[in-house]
VOFIRO-579166 format. One line per field, with one value per residue (C-alpha): residue number from 1; residue in one letter; z, x, y. Coordinates in nm, 2 decimals. Each point is the difference from the previous one (the first is absolute). Example, Ala and Ser with C-alpha at 12.3 -4.5 7.8 and 13.67 -1.06 7.14 Angstrom:
nr <- 1 | 2
rest <- a | s
zz <- 0.78 | -0.07
xx <- 1.23 | 0.14
yy <- -0.45 | 0.34
This chain:
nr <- 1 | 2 | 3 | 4 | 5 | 6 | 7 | 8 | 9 | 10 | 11 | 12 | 13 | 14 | 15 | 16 | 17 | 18 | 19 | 20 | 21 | 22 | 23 | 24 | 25 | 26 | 27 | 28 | 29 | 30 | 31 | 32 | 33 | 34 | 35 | 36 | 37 | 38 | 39 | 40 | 41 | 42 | 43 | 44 | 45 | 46 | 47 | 48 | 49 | 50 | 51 | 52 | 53 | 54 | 55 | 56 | 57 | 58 | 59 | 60 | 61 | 62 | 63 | 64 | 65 | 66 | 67 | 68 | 69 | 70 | 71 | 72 | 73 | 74 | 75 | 76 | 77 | 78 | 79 | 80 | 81 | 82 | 83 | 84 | 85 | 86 | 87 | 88 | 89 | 90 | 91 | 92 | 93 | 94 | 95 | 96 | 97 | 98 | 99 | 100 | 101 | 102 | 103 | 104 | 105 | 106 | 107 | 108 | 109 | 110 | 111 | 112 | 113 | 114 | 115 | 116 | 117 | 118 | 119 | 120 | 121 | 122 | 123 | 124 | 125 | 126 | 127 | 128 | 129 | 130 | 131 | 132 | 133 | 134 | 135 | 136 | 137 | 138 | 139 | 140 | 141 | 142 | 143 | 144 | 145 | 146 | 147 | 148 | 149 | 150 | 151 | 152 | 153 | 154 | 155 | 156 | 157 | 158 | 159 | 160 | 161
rest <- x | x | x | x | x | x | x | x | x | x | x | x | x | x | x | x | x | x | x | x | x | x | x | x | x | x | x | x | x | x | x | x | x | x | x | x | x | x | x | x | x | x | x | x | x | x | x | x | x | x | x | x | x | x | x | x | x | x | x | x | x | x | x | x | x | x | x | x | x | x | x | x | x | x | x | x | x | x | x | x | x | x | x | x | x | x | x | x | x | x | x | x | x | x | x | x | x | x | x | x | x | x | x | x | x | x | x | x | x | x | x | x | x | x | x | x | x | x | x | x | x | x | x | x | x | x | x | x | x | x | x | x | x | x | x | x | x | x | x | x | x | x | x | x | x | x | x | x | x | x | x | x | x | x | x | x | x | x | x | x | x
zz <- -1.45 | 0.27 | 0.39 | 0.26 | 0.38 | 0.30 | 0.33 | 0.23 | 0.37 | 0.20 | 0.02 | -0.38 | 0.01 | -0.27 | -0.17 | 0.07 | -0.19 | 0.00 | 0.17 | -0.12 | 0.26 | 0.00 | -0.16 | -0.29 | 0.11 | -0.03 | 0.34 | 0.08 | 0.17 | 0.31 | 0.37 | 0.08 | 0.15 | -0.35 | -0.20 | 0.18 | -0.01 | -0.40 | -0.03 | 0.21 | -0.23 | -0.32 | 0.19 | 0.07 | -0.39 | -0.16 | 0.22 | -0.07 | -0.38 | 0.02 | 0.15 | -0.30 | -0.30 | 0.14 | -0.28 | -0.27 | -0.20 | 0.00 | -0.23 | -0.31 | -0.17 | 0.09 | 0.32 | 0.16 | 0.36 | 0.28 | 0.33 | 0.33 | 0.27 | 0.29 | 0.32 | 0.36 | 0.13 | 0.16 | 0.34 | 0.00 | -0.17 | 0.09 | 0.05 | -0.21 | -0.34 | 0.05 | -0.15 | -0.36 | -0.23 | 0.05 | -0.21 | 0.19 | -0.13 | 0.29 | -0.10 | -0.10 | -0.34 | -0.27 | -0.24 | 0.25 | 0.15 | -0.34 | -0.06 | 0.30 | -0.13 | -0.37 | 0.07 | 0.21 | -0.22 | -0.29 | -0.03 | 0.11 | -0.17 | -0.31 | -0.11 | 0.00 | 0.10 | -0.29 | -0.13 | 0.19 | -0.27 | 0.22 | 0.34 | 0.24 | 0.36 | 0.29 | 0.35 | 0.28 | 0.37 | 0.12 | 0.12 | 0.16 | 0.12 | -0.20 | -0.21 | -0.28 | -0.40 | -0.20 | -0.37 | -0.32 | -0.30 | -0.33 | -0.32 | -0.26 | -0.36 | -0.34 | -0.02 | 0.31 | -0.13 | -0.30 | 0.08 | 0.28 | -0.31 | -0.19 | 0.33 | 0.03 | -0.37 | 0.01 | 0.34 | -0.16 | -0.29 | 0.18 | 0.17 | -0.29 | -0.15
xx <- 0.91 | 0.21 | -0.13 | 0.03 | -0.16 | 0.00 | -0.16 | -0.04 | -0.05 | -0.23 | -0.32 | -0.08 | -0.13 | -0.16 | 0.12 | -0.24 | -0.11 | 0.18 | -0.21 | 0.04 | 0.08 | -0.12 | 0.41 | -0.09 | 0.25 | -0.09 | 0.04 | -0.07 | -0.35 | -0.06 | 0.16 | 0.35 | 0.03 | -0.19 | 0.29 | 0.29 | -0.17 | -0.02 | 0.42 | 0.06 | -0.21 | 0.18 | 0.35 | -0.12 | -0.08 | 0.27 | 0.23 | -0.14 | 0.03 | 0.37 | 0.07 | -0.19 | 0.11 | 0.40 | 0.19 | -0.23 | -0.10 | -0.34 | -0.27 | -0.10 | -0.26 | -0.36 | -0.05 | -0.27 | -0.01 | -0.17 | -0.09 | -0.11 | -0.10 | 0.00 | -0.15 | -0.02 | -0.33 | -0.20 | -0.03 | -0.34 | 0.01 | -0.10 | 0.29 | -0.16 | 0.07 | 0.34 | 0.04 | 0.05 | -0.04 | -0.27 | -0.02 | 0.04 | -0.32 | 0.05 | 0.22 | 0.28 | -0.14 | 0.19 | 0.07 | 0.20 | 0.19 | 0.10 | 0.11 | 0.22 | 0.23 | 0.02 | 0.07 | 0.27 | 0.19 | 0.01 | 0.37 | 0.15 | -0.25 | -0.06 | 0.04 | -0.36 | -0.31 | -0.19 | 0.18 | -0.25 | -0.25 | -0.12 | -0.08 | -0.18 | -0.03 | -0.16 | -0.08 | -0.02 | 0.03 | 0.36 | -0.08 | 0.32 | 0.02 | 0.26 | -0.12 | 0.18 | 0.00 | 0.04 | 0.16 | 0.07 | 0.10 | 0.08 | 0.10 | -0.15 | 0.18 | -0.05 | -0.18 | -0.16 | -0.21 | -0.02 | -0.14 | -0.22 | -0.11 | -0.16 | -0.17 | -0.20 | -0.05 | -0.20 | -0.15 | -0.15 | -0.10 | -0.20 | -0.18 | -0.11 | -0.15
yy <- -0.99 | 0.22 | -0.11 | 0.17 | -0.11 | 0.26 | -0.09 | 0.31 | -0.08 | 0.21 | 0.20 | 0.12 | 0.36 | 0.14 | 0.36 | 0.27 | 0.31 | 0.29 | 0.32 | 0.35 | 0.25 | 0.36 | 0.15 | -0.29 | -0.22 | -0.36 | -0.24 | -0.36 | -0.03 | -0.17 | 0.02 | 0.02 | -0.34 | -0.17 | 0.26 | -0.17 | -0.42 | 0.09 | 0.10 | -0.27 | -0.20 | 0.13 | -0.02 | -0.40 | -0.08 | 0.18 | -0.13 | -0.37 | 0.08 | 0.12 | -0.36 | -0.11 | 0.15 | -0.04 | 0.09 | -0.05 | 0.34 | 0.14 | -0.15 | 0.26 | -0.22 | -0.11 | -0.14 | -0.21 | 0.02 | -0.22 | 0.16 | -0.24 | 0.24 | -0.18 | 0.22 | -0.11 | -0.14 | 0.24 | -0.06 | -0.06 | -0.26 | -0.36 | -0.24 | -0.30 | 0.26 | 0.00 | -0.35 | 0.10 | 0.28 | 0.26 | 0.31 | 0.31 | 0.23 | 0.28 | 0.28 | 0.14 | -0.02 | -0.22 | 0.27 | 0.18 | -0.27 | -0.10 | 0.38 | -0.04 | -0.29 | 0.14 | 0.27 | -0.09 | -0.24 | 0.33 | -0.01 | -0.32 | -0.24 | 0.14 | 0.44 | 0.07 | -0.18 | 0.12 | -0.34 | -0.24 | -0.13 | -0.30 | 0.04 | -0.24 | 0.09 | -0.19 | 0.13 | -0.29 | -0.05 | -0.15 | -0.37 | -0.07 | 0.35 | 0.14 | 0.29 | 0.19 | -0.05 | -0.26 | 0.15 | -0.15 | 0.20 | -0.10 | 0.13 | -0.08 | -0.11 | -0.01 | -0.33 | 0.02 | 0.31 | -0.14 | -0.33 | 0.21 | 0.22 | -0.30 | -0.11 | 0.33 | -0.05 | -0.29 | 0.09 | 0.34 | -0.25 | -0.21 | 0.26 | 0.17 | -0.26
């Protein structure tokens, strides 16, 4: 199976909806200053996934992809929590954040993200203070699906019983 790891250092912003104006055009919701930490956010992870890939070409086949969020503390939070890992359950919401690393690898990880099969994401609170994202994508072979075919077999066999 093809690896690939990317860590992205810094604040991981998640990618908003899109708001129709009045001439039908369609425009990225929310403030100017949120617009601008989201393409600094994209410039951050594709940048991080050029260094990545190097010179190797773009994955075509299925891919299963691992995404660790990690957010900074709030800073309410109590000092004592900050000793290992806590799961961050305030917003931005997971769904979003995860839309704004995906999308931004389209193109330099692999043609289109339609080619994620597998994907596991986690949102937590940065312990030692460094947030970013933590990515690890791999594409899947022959035997690999094959062999992961046969596990679902017997796992859909045993719950129907």
């Amino acid at each position: 199976m093809n690896t690939l790891s990317i860590h992205v250092d810094g604040v991981p912003m998640p990618k908003g909806s899109l708001s129709r104006m009045p001439n039908g055009a369609m425009l990225p919701a929310g403030t100017a200053k949120s617009r601008a930490a989201v393409g600094a956010w994209r410039q951050d992870v594709r940048a991080a996934a050029k260094d990545a890939m190097g010179e190797r070409p773009v994955m075509t086949g299925a891919l299963r992809v691992q995404v660790d969020c990690t957010l900074p503390y709030p800073h309410s939070s109590i000092p004592k929590y900050r000793l290992g890992w806590a799961p961050a359950i305030k917003k931005p919401d997971i769904d979003k954040l995860v839309r704004g690393v995906l999308d931004h690898l389209t193109g330099i990880v692999w043609a289109d993200d339609a080619q994620v099969c597998f994907l596991m994401v986690n949102k937590s609170y940065a312990w030692d203070d460094r947030p970013g994202a933590y990515i690890i994508v791999s594409e899947m072979n022959d035997d690999y699906l094959r062999e992961l075919g046969e596990q679902t077999r017997v796992i859909r066999g045993a719950l129907n019983e």
